[in-house]
N, C-alpha and C positions, 0 to 999 in steps of 0.2 A: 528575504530574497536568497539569503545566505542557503536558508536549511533546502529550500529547493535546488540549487545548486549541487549540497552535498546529497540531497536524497537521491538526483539521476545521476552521481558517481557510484551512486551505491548501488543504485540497480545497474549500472552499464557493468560494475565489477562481477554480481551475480550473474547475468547472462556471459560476461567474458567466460567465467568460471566452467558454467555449463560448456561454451561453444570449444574449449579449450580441451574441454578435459570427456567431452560428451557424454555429460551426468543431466540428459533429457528430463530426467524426475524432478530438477530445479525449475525449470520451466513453469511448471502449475503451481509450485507450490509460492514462487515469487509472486505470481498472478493473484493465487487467492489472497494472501497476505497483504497485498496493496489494494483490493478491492475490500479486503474487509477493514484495513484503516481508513478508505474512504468513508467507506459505509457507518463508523464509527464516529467521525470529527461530522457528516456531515446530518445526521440524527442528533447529534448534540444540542446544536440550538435549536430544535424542534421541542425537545424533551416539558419544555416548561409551559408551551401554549397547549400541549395538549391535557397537560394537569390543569391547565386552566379552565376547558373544558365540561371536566367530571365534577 
């Protein structure tokens, strides 16, 4: 529970960052990098039943 806590300080800092300093090119790049750790933890436990599979 903890790291979700620190992880939306982390992003509220990033967008503070941008909103503050209006460095717009933070915007996408925060976006893609959270969808792509999505995309990363959540193909993880996929990984083995498809080896199962072949």
């Amino acid at each position: 529970m903890r790291t979700i806590r620190y992880l939306g300080r982390l992003l509220g800092e990033f967008f503070g960052f941008a909103w503050q300093n209006k460095a717009w090119w933070v915007y996408p790049m925060v976006i893609a990098f959270v969808l792509l750790g999505l995309a990363i933890t959540t193909t993880e436990s996929v990984a083995p039943f498809i080896y199962a599979l072949f």
